[in-house]
GURO-488093 format. One record per residue (C-alpha): residue number from 1; x, y, z. Coordinates in nm, 4 decimals, always signed. Layout:
<rs>
r i = NUM X = X Y = Y Z = Z
...
</rs>
This chain:
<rs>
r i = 1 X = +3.8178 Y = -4.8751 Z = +1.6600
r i = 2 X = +3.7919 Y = -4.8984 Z = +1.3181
r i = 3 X = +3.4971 Y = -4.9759 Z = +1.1227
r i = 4 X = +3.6324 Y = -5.0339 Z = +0.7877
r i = 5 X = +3.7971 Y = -5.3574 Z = +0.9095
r i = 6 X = +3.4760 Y = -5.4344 Z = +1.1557
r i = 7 X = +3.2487 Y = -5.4401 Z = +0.7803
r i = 8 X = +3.5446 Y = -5.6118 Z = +0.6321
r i = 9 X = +3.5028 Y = -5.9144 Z = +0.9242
r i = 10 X = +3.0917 Y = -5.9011 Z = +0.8840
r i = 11 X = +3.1228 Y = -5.9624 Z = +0.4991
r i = 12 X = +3.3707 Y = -6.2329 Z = +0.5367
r i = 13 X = +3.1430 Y = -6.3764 Z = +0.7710
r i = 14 X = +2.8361 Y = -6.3500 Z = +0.6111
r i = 15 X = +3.0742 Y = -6.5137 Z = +0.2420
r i = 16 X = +3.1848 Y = -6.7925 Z = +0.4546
r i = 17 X = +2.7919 Y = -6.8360 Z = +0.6183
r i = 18 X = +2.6820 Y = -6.8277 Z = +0.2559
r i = 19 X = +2.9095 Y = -7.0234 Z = +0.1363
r i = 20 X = +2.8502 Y = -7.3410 Z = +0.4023
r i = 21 X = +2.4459 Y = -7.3067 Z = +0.3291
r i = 22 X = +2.5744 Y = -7.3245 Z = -0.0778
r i = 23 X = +2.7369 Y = -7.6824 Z = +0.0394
r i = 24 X = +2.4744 Y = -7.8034 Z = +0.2656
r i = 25 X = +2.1999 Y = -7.7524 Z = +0.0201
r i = 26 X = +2.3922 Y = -7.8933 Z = -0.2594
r i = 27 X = +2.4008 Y = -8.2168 Z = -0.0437
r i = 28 X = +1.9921 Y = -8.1752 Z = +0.0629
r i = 29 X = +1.9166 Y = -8.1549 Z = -0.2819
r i = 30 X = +2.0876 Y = -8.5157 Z = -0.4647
r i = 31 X = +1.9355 Y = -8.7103 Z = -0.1106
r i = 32 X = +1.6494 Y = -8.9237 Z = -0.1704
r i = 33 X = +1.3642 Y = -8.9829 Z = +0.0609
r i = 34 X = +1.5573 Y = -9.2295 Z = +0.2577
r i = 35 X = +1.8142 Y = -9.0235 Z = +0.3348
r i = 36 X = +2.0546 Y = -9.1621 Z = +0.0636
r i = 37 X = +2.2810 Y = -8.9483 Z = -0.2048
r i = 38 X = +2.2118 Y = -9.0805 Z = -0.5630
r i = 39 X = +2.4534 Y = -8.9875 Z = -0.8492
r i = 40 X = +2.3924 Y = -9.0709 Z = -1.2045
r i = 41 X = +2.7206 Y = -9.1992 Z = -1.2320
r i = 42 X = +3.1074 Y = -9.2272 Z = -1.0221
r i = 43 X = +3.2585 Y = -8.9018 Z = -1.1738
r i = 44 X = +2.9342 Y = -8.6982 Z = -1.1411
r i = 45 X = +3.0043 Y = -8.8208 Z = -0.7425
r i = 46 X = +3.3717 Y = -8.7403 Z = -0.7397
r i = 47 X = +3.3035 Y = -8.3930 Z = -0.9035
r i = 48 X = +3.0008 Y = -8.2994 Z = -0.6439
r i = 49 X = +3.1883 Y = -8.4473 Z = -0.3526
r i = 50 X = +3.5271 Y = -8.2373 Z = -0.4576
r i = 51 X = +3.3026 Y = -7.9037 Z = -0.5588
r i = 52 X = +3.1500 Y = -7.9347 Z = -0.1993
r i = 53 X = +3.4944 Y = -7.9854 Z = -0.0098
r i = 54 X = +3.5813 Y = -7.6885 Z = -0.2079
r i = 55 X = +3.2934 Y = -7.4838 Z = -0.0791
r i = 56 X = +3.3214 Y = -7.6281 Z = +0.2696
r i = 57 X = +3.6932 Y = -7.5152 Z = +0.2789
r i = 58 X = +3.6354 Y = -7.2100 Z = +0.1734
r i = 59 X = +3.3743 Y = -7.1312 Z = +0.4007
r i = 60 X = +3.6102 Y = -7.2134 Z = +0.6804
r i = 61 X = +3.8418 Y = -6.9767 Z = +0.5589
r i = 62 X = +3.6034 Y = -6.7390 Z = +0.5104
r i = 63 X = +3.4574 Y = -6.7714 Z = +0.8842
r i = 64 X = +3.8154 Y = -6.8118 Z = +1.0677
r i = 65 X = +3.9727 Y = -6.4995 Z = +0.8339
r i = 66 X = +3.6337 Y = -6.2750 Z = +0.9458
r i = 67 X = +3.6890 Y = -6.4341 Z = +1.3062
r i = 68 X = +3.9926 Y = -6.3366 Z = +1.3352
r i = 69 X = +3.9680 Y = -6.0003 Z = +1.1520
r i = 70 X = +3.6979 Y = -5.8632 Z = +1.4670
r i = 71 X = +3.8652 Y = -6.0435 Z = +1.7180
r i = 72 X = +4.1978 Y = -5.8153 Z = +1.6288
r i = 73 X = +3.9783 Y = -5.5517 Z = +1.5845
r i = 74 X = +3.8445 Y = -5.5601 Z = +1.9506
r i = 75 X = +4.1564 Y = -5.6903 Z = +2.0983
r i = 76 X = +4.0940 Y = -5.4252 Z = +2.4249
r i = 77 X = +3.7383 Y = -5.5696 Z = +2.5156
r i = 78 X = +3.6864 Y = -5.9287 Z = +2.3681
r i = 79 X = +3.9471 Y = -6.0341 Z = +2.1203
r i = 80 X = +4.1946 Y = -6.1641 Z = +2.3814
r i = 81 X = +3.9419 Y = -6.4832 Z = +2.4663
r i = 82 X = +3.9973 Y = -6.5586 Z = +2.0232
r i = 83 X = +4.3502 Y = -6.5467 Z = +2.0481
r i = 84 X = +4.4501 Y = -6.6572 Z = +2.3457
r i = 85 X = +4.3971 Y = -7.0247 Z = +2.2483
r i = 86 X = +4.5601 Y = -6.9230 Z = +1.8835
r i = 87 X = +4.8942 Y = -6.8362 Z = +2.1262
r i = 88 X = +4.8900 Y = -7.1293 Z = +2.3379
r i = 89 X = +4.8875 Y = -7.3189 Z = +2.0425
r i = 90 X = +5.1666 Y = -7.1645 Z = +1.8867
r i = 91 X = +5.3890 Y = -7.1626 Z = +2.1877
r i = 92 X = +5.2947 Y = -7.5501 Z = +2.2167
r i = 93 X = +5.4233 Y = -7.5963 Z = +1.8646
r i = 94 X = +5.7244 Y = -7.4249 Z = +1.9435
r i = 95 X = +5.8208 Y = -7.5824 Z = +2.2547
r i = 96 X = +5.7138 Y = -7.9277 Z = +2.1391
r i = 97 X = +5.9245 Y = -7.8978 Z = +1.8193
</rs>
């Protein structure tokens, strides 16, 4: 086992956790009361909306690259039950194409 790539997956992890809290919170903070975004103006909304797609999507990435980073790590004892459905996929794609 190697434990260089097991701190590797933990920090991705933890980025990519980070990272998703970063988004959410952005979003908590411009809601009113009611439950309601407000936005000074339309491009103040279309820059929020795109920086927190940005940091959504990169939290993804971040969690699946960690994911999958442990899961190939402990391929003998757990890591099969991650990429199993990852190969049935694949070999759906393949067939189906």
């Amino acid at each position: 086992m190697d434990w260089t790539a097991d701190f590797i997956g933990l920090l991705l992890l933890l980025a990519g956790g980070v990272l998703g809290m970063k988004a959410r919170k952005r979003k908590f903070d411009r809601t009113n009361p009611y439950g309601v975004e407000c936005f000074p103006s339309y491009m103040t909304k279309v820059a929020s909306k795109t920086k927190d797609h940005v940091l959504n999507g990169g939290a993804i990435m971040l969690l699946c690259s960690g994911t999958l980073l442990l899961s190939y790590n402990h391929m003998a004892t757990w890591g099969w039950i991650v990429w199993l459905p990852i190969g049935l996929f694949m070999l759906f794609v393949l067939i189906g194409n």
